[in-house]
N, C-alpha and C positions, 0 to 999 in steps of 0.2 A: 102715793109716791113710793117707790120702791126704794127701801132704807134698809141693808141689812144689820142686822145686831153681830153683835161680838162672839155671843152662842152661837147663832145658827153658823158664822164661819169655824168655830172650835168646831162643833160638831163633825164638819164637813173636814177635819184637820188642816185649816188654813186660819191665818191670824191678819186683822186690818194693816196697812203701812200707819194707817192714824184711826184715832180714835173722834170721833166729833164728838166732846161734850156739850149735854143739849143746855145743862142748868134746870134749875124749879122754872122761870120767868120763860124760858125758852118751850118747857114743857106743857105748863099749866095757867098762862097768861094769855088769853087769846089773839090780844095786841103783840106779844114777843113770840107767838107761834110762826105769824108771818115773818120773822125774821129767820127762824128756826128753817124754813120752807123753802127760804130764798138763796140761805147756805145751804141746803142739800142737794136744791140747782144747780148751785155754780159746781157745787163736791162730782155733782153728776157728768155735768156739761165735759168737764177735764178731764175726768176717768179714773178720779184717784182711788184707790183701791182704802176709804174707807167704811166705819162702821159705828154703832152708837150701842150704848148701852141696854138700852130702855126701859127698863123696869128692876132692872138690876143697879140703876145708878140712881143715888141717892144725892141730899142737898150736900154742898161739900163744908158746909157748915159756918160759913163766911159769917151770917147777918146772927147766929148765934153766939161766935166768940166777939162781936163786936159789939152785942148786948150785954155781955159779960159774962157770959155762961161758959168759961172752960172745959169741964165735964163731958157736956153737950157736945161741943164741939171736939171733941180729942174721939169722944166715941162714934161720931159719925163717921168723923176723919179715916179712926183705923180701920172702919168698915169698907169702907171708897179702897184705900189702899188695898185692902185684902182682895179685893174683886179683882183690882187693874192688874197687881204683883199676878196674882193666879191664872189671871188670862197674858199675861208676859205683855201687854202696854208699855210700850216706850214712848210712845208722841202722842201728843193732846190736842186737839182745837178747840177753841171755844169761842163764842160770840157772848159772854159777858164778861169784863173786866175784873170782878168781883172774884167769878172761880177761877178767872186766869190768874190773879195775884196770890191766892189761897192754894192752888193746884203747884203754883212755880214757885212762892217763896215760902209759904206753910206747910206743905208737907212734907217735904225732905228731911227734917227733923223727926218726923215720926214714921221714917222710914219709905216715903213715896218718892220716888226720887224718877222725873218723867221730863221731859222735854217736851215743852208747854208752850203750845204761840197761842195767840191772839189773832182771829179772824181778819182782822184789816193785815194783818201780817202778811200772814197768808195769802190773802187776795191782792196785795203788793206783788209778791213775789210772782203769782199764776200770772199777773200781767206782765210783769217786767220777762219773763222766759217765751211772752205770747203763748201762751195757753189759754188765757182768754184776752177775746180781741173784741171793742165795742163796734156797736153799728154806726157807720158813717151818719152824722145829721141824728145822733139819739135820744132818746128824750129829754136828755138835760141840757142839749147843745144850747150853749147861751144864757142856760137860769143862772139866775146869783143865789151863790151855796154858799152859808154860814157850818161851820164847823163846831161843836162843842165840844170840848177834850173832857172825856171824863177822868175823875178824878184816879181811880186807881190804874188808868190805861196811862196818864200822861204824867203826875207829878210821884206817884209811887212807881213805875216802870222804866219815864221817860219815851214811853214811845206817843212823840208827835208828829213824825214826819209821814209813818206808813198811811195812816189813813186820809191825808192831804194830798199824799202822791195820787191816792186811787181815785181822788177824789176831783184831779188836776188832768187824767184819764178820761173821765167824762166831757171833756170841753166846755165845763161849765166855768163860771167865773165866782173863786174863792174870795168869799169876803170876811175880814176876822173879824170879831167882837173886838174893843176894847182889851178885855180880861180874857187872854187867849193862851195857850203852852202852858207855861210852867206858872203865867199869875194867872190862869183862870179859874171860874169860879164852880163853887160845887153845883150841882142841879137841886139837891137839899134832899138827896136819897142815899146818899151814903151810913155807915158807921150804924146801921139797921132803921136809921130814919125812917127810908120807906115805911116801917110796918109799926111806927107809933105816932100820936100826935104831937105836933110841934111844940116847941116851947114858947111863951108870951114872948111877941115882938110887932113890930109895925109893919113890917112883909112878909110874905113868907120868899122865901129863897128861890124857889122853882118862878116865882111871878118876875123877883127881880132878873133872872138869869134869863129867863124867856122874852122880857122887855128890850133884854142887851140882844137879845139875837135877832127881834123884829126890826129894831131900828136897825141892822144893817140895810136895812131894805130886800134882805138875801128871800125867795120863795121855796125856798127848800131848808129847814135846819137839819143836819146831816148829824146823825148821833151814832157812837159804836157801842154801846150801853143799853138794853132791857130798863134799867131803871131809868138811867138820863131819860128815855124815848118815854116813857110815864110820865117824868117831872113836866117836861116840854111840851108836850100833846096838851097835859091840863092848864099846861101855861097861854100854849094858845086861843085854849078853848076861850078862857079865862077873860083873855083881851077880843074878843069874838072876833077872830082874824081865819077861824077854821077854811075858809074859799079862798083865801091868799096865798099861805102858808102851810107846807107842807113838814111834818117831824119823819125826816125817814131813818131807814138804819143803811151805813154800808153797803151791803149787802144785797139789802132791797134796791136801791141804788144802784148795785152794777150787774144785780141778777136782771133789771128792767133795761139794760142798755149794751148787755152783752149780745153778740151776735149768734143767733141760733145753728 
C-alpha cells in the first residue's frame, strides 16, 4: 500500500492536512494491522491528503502512566510532541481510543496541543459529506450488528453516536447489549490490563462482555478499539461461536462495503 510518511512529504516541502496515528496495536498486532490497512483504504479511496509517521512515532504512553509509571510516560510524551511541534502537525487520526484520549486530553499540558479525532469520527463525517458512498445490497445488508462502546471512546469522550451512525450506513440492523453508552461495560483491557494478568475472580470481564454481545443474537460484534477487538475475538473464541460471529472494527466494516 502506498502510505506516505511525514518525512518524505517535509522533504519534498509539503506537509499532510492530517496525520494518521498508526498506535503500538495498530503497528505491531497482527490482528489491529488489518484494521490499520482498512483505514488507509478509506484515507485513499477520498484523497485526503494524509500521512503517518512510521518509525518516527513512538507509543504515546497511555498503558504506562496507567501502570503508574509517570516518568515513563511524561518522557515518551515529550518525545511524540517534539516530532509532531517540529513537523508543524495540527490534526490527528487515530483508530485507538487509548491514544485518541492521551493525544486530545493528555498532552496539551505538556505542550502538544493537536486537533485530535477518532476514526469513527472521521468516517462519520466522509459519509455524511458523501465522499464515501456504500454499495447498494453490501455485505452487511440485513446482518444484526452489535455495537460495543469502548471505554475511553464513549464514557471518557462521550462519543456514542458517531460510530452507530456509520454503522446505521451499512443497512445492517443495530442491536444493543443491555450495558450499552454511557452504562456500558469494559472489555477488561483498559487501565494496562491488557498487558498483565487478571486479578482472582469468577469471570473474567472479556467472557462476560462478550456473552452480552452473543446473546444479542447480532453476527457481527462491531468494535472501534485494537483492544476491545482482542478482548472480543478471545471472547468468542472462548464460547466456540468463531463461524457465527464475527469481531470486526469500524473501519473494516465500511472499507468491505464501500463502493470502489
Amino acid at each position: 500500500m502506498q502510505v506516505p510518511t511525514v518525512a518524505e512529504l517535509f522533504a519534498k516541502g509539503e506537509s499532510p492536512d492530517i496525520l494518521f496515528w498508526v498506535g503500538c496495536a495498530g503497528s505491531f498486532d497482527q490482528r489491529a494491522q488489518k484494521i490499520t490497512a482498512a483505514m488507509a483504504r478509506i484515507l485513499n479511496k477520498v484523497g485526503l491528503n494524509y500521512a503517518i509517521l512510521g518509525k518516527e512515532e513512538a507509543c504515546t504512553g497511555d498503558p504506562v502512566r496507567r501502570a503508574g509509571n509517570e516518568f515513563m510516560f511524561q518522557m515518551m510524551a515529550y518525545q511524540n510532541i517534539q516530532v509532531l511541534n517540529n513537523y508543524g502537525i495540527r490534526k490527528i487520526v487515530t483508530a485507538c481510543p487509548h491514544c485518541f484520549n492521551t493525544l486530545k486530553n493528555e498532552y496539551p499540558e505538556l505542550g502538544g496541543n493537536f486537533e485530535v479525532i477518532h476514526h469513527t469520527t472521521l468516517i462519520q463525517q466522509l459519509i455524511d459529506e458523501g465522499k464515501i458512498k456504500m454499495k447498494e445490497g453490501g455485505s452487511f445488508k440485513g446482518s444484526k450488528i452489535t455495537y460495543h462502546d469502548s471505554c475511553y471512546l464513549g464514557r471518557s469522550n462521550d462519543i456514542y453516536e458517531a460510530p452507530r451512525k456509520v454503522l446505521e450506513a451499512l443497512d445492517g440492523e443495530l442491536v444493543e447489549m443491555k450495558r450499552c453508552k454511557s452504562n456500558g461495560l469494559c472489555c477488561g483491557a483498559g487501565g494496562a490490563q491488557m498487558f498483565k494478568e487478571e486479578e482472582k475472580g469468577t469471570t473474567r470481564v472479556n467472557i462476560e462482555r462478550t456473552n452480552e454481545a452473543i446473546s444479542t443474537g447480532a453476527s457481527v460484534i462491531a468494535a472501534a478499539c485494537p483492544f476491545c477487538n482482542t478482548m472480543m475475538t478471545d471472547g468468542v473464541k472462548l464460547a466456540d461461536k468463531e463461524e457465527q460471529v464475527k469481531v470486526l472494527d469500524i473501519a473494516e466494516l465500511v472499507a468491505a462495503s464501500m463502493q470502489d
